[in-house]
Every structure is written in structure tokens, then in C-alpha cells.
N, C-alpha and C positions, 0 to 999 in steps of 0.2 A: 154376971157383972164383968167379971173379967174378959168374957168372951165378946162382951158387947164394946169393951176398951183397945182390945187386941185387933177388933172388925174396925175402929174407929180409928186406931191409928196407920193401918194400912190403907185407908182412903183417903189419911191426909197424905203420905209419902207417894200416894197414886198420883194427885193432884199436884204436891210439888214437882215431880217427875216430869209431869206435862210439864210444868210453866219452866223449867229448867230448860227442855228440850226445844220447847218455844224461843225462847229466848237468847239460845245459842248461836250465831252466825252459820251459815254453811260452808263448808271448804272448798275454796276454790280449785279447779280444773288448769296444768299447765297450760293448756290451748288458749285460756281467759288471762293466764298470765300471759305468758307471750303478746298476747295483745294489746294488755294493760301495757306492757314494756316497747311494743311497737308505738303506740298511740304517744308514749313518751319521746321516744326516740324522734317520730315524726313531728314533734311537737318543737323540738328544740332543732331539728333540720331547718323547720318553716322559718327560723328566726336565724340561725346561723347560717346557712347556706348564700344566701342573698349578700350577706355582708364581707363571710370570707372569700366568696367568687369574687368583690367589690374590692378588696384587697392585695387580692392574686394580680388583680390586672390592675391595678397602681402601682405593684410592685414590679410586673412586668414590665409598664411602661418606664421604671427608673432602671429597667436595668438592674435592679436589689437581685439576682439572681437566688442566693441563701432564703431568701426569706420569699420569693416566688416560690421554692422549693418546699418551703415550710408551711406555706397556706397551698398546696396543691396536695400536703399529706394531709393536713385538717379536711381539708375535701372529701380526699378519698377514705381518711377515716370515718367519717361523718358519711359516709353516702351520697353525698353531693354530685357524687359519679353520674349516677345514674340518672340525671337530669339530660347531661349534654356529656356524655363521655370521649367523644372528639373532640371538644376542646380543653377538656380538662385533660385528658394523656396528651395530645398533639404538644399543649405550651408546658407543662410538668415535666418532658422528654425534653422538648426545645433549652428549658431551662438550667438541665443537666447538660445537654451541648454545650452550651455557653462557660457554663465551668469547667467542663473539658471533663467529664463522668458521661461515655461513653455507653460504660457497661452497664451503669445505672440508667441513662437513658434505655439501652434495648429493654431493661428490665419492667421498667413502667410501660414502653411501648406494647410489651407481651401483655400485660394484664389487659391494655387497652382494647388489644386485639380480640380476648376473651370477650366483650361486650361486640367488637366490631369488626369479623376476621376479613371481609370484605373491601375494608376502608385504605383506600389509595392513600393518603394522607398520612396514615399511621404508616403503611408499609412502608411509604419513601425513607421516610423518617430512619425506619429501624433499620432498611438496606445503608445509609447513611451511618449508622450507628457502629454497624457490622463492617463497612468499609473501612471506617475511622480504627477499630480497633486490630485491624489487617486479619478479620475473618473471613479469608475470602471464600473458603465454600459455603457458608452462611448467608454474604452477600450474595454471592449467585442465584442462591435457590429464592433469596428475596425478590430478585431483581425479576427471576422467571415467573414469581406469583404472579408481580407487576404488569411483564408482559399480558399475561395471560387477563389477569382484571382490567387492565388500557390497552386495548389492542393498538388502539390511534395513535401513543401514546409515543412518537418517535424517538422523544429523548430516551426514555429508557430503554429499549430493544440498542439504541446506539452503545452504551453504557453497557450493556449485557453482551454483544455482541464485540465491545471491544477486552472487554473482561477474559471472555471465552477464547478470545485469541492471544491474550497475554499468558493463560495458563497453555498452552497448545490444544485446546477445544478445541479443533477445524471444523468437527462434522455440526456441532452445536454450532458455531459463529455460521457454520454456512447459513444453516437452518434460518437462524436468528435475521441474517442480511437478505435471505431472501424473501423472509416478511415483511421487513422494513422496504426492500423495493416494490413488493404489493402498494406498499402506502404514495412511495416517493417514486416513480421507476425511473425519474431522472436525477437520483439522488448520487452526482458523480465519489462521494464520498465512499458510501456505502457503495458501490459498484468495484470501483476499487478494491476497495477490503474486501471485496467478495473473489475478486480477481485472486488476488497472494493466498485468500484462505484456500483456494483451488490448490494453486501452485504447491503450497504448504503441507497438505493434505494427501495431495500426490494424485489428485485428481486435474484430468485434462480439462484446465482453463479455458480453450478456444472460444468456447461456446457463448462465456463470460465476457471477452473482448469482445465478442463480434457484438451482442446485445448492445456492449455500451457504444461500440460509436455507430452503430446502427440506428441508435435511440438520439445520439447527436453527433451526427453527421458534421456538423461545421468546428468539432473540434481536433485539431488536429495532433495535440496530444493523444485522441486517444484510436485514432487511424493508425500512427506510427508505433503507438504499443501493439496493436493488433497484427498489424503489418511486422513485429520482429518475433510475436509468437509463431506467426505463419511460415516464416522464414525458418525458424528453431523446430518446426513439424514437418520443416524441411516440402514445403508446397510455396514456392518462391512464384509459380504463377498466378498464385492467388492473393499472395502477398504485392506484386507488381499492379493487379485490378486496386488495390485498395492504396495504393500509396498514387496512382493517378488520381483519386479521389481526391486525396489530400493535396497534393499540387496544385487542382484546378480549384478548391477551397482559398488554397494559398500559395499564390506563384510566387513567391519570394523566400519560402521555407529552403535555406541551402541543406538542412539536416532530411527533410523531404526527397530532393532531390537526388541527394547523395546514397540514401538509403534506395531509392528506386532504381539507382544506377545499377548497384550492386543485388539485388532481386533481380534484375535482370542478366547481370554477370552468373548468378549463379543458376537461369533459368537456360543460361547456353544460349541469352539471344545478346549474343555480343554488339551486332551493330545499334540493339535498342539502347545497350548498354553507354554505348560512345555518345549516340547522341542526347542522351538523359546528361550524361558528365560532361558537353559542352553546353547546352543547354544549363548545367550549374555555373559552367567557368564565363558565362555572360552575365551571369550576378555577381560576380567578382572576379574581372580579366586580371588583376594582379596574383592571384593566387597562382603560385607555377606549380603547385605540388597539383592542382587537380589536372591541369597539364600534363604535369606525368602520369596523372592515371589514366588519363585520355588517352597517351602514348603506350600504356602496356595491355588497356583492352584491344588497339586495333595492333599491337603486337601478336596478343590471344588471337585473334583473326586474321592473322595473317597479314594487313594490309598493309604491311611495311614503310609504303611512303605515307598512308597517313601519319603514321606511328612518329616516325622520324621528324616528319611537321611540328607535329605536339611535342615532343623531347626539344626539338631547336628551340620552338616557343618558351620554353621551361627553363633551357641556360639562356636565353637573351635577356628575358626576364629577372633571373635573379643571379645568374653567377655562381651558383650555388653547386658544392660538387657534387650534390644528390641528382641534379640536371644531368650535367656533365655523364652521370653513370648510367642515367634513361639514354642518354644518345647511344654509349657505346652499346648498350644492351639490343634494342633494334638493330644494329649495324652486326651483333654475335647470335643474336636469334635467325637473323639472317643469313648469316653464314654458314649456320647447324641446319636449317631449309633447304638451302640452294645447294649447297656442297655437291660435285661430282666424289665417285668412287676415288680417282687421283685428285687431289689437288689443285685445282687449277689457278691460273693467273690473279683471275677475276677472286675467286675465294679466297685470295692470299693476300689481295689490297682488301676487301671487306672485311676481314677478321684482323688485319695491321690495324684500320679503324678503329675496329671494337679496344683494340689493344689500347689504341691512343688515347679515348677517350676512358677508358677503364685508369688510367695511369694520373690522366689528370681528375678524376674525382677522386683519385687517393691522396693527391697532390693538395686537394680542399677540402681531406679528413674525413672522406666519405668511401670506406672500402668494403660496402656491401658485397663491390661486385669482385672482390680479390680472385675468389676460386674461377672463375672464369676467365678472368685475366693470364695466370699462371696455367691453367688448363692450354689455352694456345700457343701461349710461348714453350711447353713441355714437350707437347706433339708437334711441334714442327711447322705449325700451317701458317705462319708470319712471310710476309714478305720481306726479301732482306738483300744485302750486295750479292748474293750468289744468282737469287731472280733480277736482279736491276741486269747485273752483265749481259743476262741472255736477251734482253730488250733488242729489237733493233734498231738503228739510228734515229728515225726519227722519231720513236717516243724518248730517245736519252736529248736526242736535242731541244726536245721540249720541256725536257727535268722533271716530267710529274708522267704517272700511270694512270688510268685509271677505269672502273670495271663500265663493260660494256654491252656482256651477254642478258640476254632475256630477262632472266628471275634478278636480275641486278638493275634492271632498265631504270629503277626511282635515285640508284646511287649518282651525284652530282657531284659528291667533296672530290677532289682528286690529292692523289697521295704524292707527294713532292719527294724526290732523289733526297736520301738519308746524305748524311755527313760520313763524307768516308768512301763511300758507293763507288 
């Protein structure tokens, strides 16, 4: 009996056992929760995201900067991100601009980038961010991503390239300017800046100038740059090809002109040189100083009476004792030419000249030419009462001397009996 109560009570605990274990739920798996918490999460995205983006840009549109800021972190808290993540970092960034939260702006721009490291849009952004806050090698290296994802992309290679040259980059600003003229090659800006980044660099520009006004020939800014590099490499005949260039562009350039004269002074082709600088002094016959520089290239050449021409032209013109000082200098250059081993007559009226006219441009505050002056009055080679006495009568009755021989043949002043004599 008991054994058959003991067998009966272990088939009912068998029996509850089952309906216990039946009726027990099963325990859930984190992967099912997760899920369950995602399907929540997206649940309440579906319904907030719409509204808060709805909000961002009302808020945006007023201007509410704080509270753009505030619905772009519900955003990004909520996942909203991942929807359109360029516009939600792009105006989230923008909107810490506006507040002047710079460093907050690069900081959201960087998260952006994690969704979007490609995105031109965000980059500017953050290169802008990095500028603002005076990080410039941060901006650089932004500016280079830039480059490199818009190659087209002018502005910024300009912007990078001027960057690289305000820290002393030269060998990067070249790089940078010589992409940018792949795009632009008559981009006289960047051409330029490519020019000083040479110069700066310590690399020989030539090549740099010749490009640009080869590229635009009808500028004559950039003939005459070229034309003074040429000059400073010290190849004045090539400088001279290039600056006829620019004359026959522009026959009115007196700074053309002038500069060609002198390319030619220094190529040793002096009579090119003369008629370049009257060829100037016909664009402006009042000018007496180019006068006088007419007068001391064909002084350089010898040509004494041209010289003296242009020197008279230069004091009738202005009166000026800088004139005055080009006449006696012809009449002293002359003298140091022609001179015999003694002294002669002729040499002692030509260098009295030089005297005269050296006295009266000091007389008009112009004593360039002093050391020469005193120079002949030291040595002796003056004509004076001890030469007049030995004249004979009929040049004393005529009261003036004057030279006669060969190398003298252009002199015409005649030199009048001293006081005293």
C-alpha cells in the first residue's frame, strides 16, 4: 500500500514538473534583445527625425543659432545622421561659425568626415575652421586634401598656394602655381607668383618670365619684367630683342624706350643706344635730362659734336646747371681725347671751356662735375694771360681764340680775351 502511494505520488510531481516547465517562458538571447531595442529605437527615429530635421531648418532659417545647435545634437543623438550626414554636419558646423565656436565647428566637421572623408563640402568647411582658429599647418594639410579631391578646383590651389608662400613654402607654392597654370596658363596672377616664388626660392626665374609674356605678348608689363631679368643675367642682347617687341606693341611706352636705350648702352651698341633716346626725347622734346643722356651716350662714342648738340639742347631748354655741367663735360671728355703729349693752344681753349661751363653749373647748385673742374685748374692746362700774350696780333685784335686743329674741328664757342689779359 505504501509502495503503491509513494509510485503515485511521484507521477503526480512527474506531471506537475511537465506543466511547470511548459508553462515557463523561454529566456531570451542578447542578439533578440538588441533587436527588440533596435526596432524601438527605429521606431521613435521614424517619428522624430522628420520633425527635429523640420526644426533645425526653421531654426536655421531664423538665424536661432543656440537652438540650430541644439536640434543638430538631437540629430545626431537620435541617429538622424545617418540619413543625409552632409547636411546635417555641413549646417551643425555652419552653425557654430556663426557663434564664432570654431573649434566646435572643426569638431563636428571631423565626425562628419567619418561618415564622409571624401566630401569637398565638409573639407572646406573644416580648412575654414582651421584658418579661423590661426592653425595653419592643419589648414594646409586641409587645403592639400582639397587640392587633390578638386583638381579644377582654382580657388583653392590659389588659397593654398598663397598660404605656402606666406609661411616660405617656395618649393610647394611652386608645385601648387604650376598646377593651377595647367588649368589657367594665362592666369597673369598665378604666373606672377610663380615668378617671386622662383626668385624667393633661389631658383632661376628666366624661364618663368619668358613663358608669361610669351603667353601674352601684347602685355607690356610683362615684356619689361622680362626684359629687366634679362638684363640682371646680364644678356642685354636679348633683353634689347624683347623690349623692341614691347615698343612696336606700344610706341608711346617712354619707360620702354628708356629701358631699351639702356640694353643697348650696356650691349656696347652705343649708336643703337642714341637713337633709341632720341627716338624717346620725341615723345617729350621738353624733357632736357634725356637730352643729356643723348649727350653722354655719344660722348661714350666719341662723337663729340653730336654730344655737345644735345648738351646745348639741354641748357637752352631748361637753364638748368645740370645742363650747363653736360656742356662742359663734352668739351673735358674732349680734351682728355684729343690732348697732345704738351699742351697745346687748342687743348688749353677746350679745357678753359670745360672750366667755364663746370663753374657755371656750380654757379646753379649743380657740382657734380667739381673734381674735374679743379683737376684742370691744378695741372695747369687752362688758358690764361701768360697764353693770350704769346698770340699774335691778329688773334689779339680780334679779342677771342679759338681751337682749330683736326680732333677739335666740331668746337665753334670761341673763347673771348680774360679781363686783365
Amino acid at each position: 500500500m505504501r509502495k503503491n502511494n509513494f509510485i503515485q505520488k511521484l507521477l503526480l510531481l512527474g506531471v506537475a514538473s511537465i506543466f511547470m516547465t511548459m508553462c515557463t517562458p523561454p529566456e531570451q538571447s542578447d542578439a533578440d534583445a538588441d533587436a527588440v531595442e533596435q526596432a524601438r529605437v527605429d521606431s521613435i527615429r521614424k517619428v522624430r527625425c522628420p520633425r527635429v530635421f523640420s526644426s533645425a531648418a526653421e531654426f536655421y532659417k531664423n538665424r536661432d543659432w543656440e537652438a540650430t545647435v541644439r536640434a543638430y545634437d538631437e540629430l545626431t543623438d537620435l541617429g538622424c545622421d545617418r540619413e543625409d550626414p552632409q547636411e546635417v554636419y555641413l549646417y551643425y558646423a555652419i552653425a557654430y561659425e556663426y557663434m564664432g565656436k570654431y573649434d566646435s565647428s572643426a569638431t563636428v566637421l571631423l565626425k562628419g568626415l567619418t561618415f564622409l572623408p571624401d566630401n569637398v563640402d565638409l573639407r572646406k568647411r573644416l580648412a575654414f575652421a582651421y584658418e579661423k582658429q590661426g592653425k595653419t599647418n592643419l589648414h594646409m594639410d586641409e587645403l592639400d586634401r582639397l587640392s587633390f579631391l578638386a583638381p579644377e578646383d582654382v580657388e583653392i590651389k590659389n588659397k593654398l598656394a598663397k598660404l605656402y608662400g606666406e609661411q616660405d613654402r617656395y618649393a610647394d607654392q611652386i608645385a601648387v602655381l604650376k598646377d593651377l597654370l595647367e588649368i589657367q596658363p594665362n592666369n597673369e596672377g598665378a604666373q606672377s607668383d610663380l615668378a617671386r616664388a622662383y626668385e624667393k626660392s633661389g631658383r632661376d626665374p628666366l624661364d618663368v618670365y619668358k613663358n608669361r609674356f610669351d603667353n601674352n605678348p601684347d602685355n607690356v608689363s610683362y615684356g619689361l619684367d622680362y626684359a629687366d631679368k634679362l638684363i640682371a643675367a646680364d644678356r642685354p642682347d636679348d633683353a634689347t630683342d624683347v623690349l623692341q617687341q614691347v615698343v612696336d606693341v606700344d610706341p608711346t611706352s617712354k619707360v620702354a624706350y628708356r629701358k631699351l636705350a639702356q640694353a643697348y648702352d650696356s650691349a656696347d651698341r652705343l649708336g643703337d643706344a642714341a637713337r633709341t633716346y632720341e627716338r624717346l626725347f620725341k615723345l617729350d622734346p621738353r624733357d632736357f635730362r634725356v637730352a643729356i643722356k643723348i649727350s653722354e651716350v655719344y660722348v661714350e662714342d666719341q662723337d663729340y659734336a653730336s654730344a655737345f648738340d644735345w648738351a646745348d639742347k639741354a641748357a637752352t631748354l631748361s637753364g638748368e646747371g645740370e645742363a650747363f655741367g653736360a656742356k662742359g663735360n663734352v668739351y673735358y671728355k674732349a680734351f682728355q681725347s684729343c690732348r697732345s703729349g704738351e699742351i697745346s693752344v687748342d687743348d688749353r681753349v677746350v679745357a678753359t671751356l670745360a672750366y667755364k661751363y663746370f663753374d657755371e653749373a656750380e654757379q646753379k647748385g649743380f657740382s657734380r662735375y667739381n673734381r674735374s673742374k679743379e683737376w684742370l685748374k691744378e695741372n695747369e692746362v687752362l688758358f690764361g694771360r701768360g697764353q693770350w700774350f704769346m698770340m699774335d696780333a691778329e688773334v689779339k685784335n680780334k679779342g677771342y681764340v679759338k681751337a682749330s686743329s683736326a680732333c677739335y674741328r666740331w668746337v665753334n664757342e670761341k673763347l673771348n680775351k680774360g679781363k686783365g689779359w
